[in-house]
N, C-alpha and C positions, 0 to 999 in steps of 0.2 A: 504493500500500500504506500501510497506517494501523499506525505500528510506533510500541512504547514500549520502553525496558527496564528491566528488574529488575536488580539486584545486589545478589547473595547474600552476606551481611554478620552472618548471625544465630551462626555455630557456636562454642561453647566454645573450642577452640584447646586441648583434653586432652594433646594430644602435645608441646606447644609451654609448657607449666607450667615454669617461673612465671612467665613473659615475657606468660602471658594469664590471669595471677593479678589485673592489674591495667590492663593494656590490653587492648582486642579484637583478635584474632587482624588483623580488617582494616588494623586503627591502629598496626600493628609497622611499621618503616620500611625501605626498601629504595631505595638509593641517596638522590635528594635528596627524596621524599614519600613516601607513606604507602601500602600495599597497594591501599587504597580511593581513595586519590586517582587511579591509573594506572587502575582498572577506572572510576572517571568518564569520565574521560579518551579509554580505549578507545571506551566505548559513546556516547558525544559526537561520532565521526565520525559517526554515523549518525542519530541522535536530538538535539534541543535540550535541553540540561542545564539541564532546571528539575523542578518537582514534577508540572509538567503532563505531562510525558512521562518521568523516569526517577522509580524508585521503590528505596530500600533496604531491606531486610526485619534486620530488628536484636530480638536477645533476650539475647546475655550482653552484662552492662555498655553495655547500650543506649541510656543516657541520652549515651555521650561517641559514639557513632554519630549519635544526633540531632542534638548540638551541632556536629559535624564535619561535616554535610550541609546544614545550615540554610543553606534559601535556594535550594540547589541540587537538590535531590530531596523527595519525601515520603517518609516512612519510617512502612514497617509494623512494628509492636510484637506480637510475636509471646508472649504471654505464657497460661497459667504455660508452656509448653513450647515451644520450637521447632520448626517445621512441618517440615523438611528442605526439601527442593529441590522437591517439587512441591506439598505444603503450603503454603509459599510464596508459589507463584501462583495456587491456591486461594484462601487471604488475599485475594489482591489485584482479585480477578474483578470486584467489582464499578468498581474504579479501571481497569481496565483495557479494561473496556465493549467489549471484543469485539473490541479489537487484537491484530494478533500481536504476539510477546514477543521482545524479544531478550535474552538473559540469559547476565552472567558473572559465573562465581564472582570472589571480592572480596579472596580469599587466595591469588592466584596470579600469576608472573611473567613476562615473556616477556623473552629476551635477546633484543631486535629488533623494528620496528614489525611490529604486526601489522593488516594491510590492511581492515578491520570494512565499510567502505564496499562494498566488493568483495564481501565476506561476503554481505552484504545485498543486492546489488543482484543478487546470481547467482542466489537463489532464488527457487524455484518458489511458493512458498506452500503449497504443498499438504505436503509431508513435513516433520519436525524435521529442521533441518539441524545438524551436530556439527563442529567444528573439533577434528581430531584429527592424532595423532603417531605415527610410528611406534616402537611399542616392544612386540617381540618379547617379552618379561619379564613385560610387566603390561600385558596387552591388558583392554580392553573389549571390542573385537567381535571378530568375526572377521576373519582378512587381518594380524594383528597389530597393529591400531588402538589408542591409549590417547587417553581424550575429553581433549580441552584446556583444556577451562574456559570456553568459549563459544560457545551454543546459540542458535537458533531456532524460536519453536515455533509454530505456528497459531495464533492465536483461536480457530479452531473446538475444537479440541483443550486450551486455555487455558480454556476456558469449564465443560468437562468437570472439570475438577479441583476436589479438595473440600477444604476446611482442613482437613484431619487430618496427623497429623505422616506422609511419604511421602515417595519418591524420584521422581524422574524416570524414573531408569534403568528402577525395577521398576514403575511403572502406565507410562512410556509408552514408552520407546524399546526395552526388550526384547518388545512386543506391536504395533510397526508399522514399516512401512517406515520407512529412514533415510538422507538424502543425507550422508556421511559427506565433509569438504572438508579434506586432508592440508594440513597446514601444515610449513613446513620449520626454523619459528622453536625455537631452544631454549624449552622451557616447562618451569619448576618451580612444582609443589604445593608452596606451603610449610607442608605441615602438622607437620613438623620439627623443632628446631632442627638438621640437617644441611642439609635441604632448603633452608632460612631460609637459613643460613649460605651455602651455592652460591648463592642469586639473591643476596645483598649481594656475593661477590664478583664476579657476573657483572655488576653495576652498578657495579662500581668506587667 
């Protein structure tokens, strides 16, 4: 299998004002690095962390995202507006030349390693595969599933996608089958300052 990945690095951080008045939402810090350093990190089991194979997608305050990746990833500049999540990969279709994708968002935390190799090595190729949580409250699928912050997607399916600003959710995963893989690890969205606040304590 011919994998790259993306991490998702471009969004304002509105909820999280004024802490991403001046830093990106990814370059907030949690325990001893930085959002974006652990989502390196994560997708580094699986992939060589260079530009040849991972990619960060950056549009607010995007010059200290280039500077913070330099060397390590290419970074797409998503400008005047942010693509969302499947814009994104859109952007990136022609970098990506007909790899699948493996993509984690870059503003999320996990209390515990999470097994990415595994991730990767279980699938099929053929479906998006979603590392998710169980939470009755704030489901995304059905079964009471909430997605975790990192995806696998086809090539073939990766190739179909157009730079326009768009979700994942709503062009691909609510219109085709989905191998949905439970994880048992704590995960916070920190799109917050509560949420923020819970993954700093969970890192001690």
């Amino acid at each position: 299998m011919s994998l790259a990945a993306v991490v998702l690095a471009a969004g304002r951080g509105e909820r999280l004002r004024p802490l991403t008045d001046t830093t990106p939402k990814p370059l907030l810090t949690v325990g001893s690095g930085t959002l974006l350093d652990a989502a390196l990190s994560r997708v580094a089991q699986a992939v060589d962390l260079s530009p040849a194979s991972v990619a960060v997608n950056a549009h607010w305050l995007s010059e200290q995202i280039v500077s913070h990746v330099a060397g390590k990833a290419v970074v797409s500049l998503e400008e005047p507006e942010a693509l969302g999540t499947a814009g994104a990969i859109g952007r990136l279709r022609t970098w990506l030349a007909g790899r699948d994708v493996l993509i984690a968002n870059g503003d999320v935390w996990y209390d515990g390693p999470v097994d990415v190799g595994g991730f990767v090595s279980g699938w099929d190729g053929r479906r998006p595969r979603l590392l998710v949580v169980a939470d009755a409250e704030h489901p995304d699928f059905d079964g009471g599933w909430r997605f975790a912050g990192l995806s696998l997607l086809p090539g073939a399916i990766a190739e179909t996608l157009e730079p326009v600003p768009s979700g994942l959710y709503e062009v691909v995963w609510s219109k085709t089958e989905l191998d949905l893989v439970p994880t048992t690890v704590t995960f916070v969205d920190c799109g917050t300052p509560e949420d923020l606040a819970r993954a700093r304590a969970l890192a001690g």
